[in-house]
N, C-alpha and C positions, 0 to 999 in steps of 0.2 A: 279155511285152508288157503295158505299163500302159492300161487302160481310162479315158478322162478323160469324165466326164457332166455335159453341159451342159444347160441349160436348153432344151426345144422351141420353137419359136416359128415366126409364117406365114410367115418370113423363112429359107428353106430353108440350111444350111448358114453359119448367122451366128451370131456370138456376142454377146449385148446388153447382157448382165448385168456391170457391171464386176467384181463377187466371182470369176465363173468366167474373164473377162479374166486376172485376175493369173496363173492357173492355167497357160492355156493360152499365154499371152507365158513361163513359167517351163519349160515343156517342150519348147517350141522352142526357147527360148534354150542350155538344154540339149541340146538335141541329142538326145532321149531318143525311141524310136519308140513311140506309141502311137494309139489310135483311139478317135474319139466315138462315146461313147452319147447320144442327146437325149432327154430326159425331161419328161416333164409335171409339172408341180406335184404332182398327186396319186399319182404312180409315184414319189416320192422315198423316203418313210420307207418303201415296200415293197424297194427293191432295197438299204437300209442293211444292213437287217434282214436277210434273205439272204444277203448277204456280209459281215455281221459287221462293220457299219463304224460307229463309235461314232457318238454325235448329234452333230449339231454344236455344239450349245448348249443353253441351258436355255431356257426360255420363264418370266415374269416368275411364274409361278405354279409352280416348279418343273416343270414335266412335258420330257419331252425336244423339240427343235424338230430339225426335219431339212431341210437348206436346201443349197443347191451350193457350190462347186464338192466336188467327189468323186474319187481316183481310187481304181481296184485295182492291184495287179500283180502278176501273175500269176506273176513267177519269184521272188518272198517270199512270196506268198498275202498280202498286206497290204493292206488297205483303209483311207485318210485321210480326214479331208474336213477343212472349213476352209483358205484357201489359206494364211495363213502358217507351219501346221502341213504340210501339204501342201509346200511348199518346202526346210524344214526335214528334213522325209523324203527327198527328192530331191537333198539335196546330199550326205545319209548313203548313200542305197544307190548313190548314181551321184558319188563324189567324184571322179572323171577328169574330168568334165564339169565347164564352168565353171559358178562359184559362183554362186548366188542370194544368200547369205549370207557372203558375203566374213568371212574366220575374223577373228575382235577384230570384228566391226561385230552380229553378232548381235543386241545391245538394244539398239541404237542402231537397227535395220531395226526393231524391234519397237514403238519408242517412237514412230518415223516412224510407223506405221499408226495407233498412236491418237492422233499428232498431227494428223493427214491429217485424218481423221475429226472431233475437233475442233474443224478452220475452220469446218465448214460447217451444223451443229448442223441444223436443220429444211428446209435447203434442198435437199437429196436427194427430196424429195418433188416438186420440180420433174420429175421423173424418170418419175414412176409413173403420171401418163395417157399418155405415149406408148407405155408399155411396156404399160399394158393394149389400147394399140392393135394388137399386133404377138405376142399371145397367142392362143391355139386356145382358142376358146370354156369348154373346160371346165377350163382352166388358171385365164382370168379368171371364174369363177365360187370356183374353189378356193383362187385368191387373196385374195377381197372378202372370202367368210367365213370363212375360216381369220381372218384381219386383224382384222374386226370383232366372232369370237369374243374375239380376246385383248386389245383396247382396251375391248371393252363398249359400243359405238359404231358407227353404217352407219361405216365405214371410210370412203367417198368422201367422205361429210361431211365428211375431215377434209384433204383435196386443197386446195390454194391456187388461187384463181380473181382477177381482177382483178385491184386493187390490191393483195390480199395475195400474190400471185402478181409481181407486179411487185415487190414489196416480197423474195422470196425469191429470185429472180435478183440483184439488187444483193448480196445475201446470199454468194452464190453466185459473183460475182464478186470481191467481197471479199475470200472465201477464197480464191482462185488465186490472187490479188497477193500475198497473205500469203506462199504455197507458189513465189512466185515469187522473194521475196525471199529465200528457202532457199535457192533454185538461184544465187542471184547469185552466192553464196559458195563456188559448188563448184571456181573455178579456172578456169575454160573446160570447152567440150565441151556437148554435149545432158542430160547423164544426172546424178544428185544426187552421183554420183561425178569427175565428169569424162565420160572419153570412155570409162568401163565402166558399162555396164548392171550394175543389182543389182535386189532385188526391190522398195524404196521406190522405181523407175519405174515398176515395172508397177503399183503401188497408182494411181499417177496416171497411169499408161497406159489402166488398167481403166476409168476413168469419162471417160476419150476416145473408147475402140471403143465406151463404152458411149451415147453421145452422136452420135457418126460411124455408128455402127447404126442412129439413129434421127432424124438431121439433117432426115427429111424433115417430121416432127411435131412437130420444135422451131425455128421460125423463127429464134429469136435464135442458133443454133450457129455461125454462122459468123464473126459478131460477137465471139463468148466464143474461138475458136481464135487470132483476130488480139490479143487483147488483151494487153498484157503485153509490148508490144514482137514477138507474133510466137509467143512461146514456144512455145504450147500446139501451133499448129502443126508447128512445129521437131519438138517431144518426140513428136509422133504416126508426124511422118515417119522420126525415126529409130529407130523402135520399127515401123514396118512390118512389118523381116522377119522381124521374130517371129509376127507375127499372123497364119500364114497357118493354115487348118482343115483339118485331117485327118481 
């Protein structure tokens, strides 16, 4: 049985974070049975640590950072985190299951994430007041100063408000046209392949639940799904039935 651990939030049994979106659209897609752990910001580096599960990353100052999505499983005793490491693990111990990583497309799924990532450079930040809305108190406290330890800066200081805030939605929109014109070229169908899901949806799946989780603290969301001819829409709904929580 693999363990998948999401982020906790006041929003009982939802997933908001698009990082742990990709995770849990990849184990449904799969077909793979496992079960949520929700966790707090500050229960993260303690259950790594326990079960032996590398960091995820570095923090800019060398020291280890420990952030979601995560899973275990329990019939290799292996613990991942990172989602496209995470997937990558998933197609190896469960290769009967369809591909996340479609074999010859590997770095091209890789180059996809940090192209994703790429369009939208400071505009993601659009993202982190409604997500400190929809946080347990001691989350959004563990968030602010973990943040503004490793900037050197009140960290909320550094949120877009106004015009600069209108200024990073345009940003934001931008970048979807850009990732729209990617999908023009897939042939037909919803998906960057056609009419097969791979994990470069779920990248761009992840910052749709992660949006659609949170449509009620971002006014313009429904705005941004129609844009595009419709797209973002289309791609949510056909990524539904992946998204459901166990």
């Amino acid at each position: 049985m693999i363990t998948f651990y999401d982020f906790a939030s006041t929003l009982p049994g939802i997933t908001f974070n698009p990082n742990t979106w990709k995770t849990r659209y990849s184990l449904n897609y799969k077909q793979i049975p496992y079960k949520t752990e929700w966790l707090e910001y500050s229960e993260i580096e303690s259950v790594y640590k326990k079960l032996g599960i590398a960091p995820s990353a570095k923090k800019p100052d060398g020291s280890d950072f420990y952030t979601l999505p995560a899973i275990y499983d329990t019939s290799t005793n292996t613990g991942v985190s990172e989602s496209l490491a995470i997937a990558a693990y998933l197609d190896k111990a469960y290769p009967a299951k369809p591909m996340l990583l479609p074999v010859g497309t590997e770095a091209l799924q890789a180059a996809f994430v940090d192209a994703f990532s790429s369009k939208f450079g400071t505009s993601f930040r659009l993202f982190i007041p409604p997500v400190l809305e929809i946080l347990h108190p001691s989350s959004v406290d563990f968030f602010i100063r973990s943040r503004t330890a490793a900037i050197g800066k009140p960290f909320l200081d550094t949120l877009p408000v106004g015009a600069e805030r209108e200024a990073e939605l345009k940003k934001f929109e931008a970048g979807l046209s850009a990732v729209d014109g990617w999908y023009q070229k897939n042939g037909g169908g919803p998906f960057i392949m056609g009419d097969t899901p791979s994990f470069a949806d779920f990248v761009v799946g992840g910052f749709l639940g992660c949006g659609n989780a949170m449509a009620n603290h971002i006014p313009e969301w429904n705005d941004v799904l129609e844009r595009d001819d419709g797209r973002w829409k289309k791609l949510g709904e056909a990524l539904e039935k992946y998204a459901h929580v166990v």
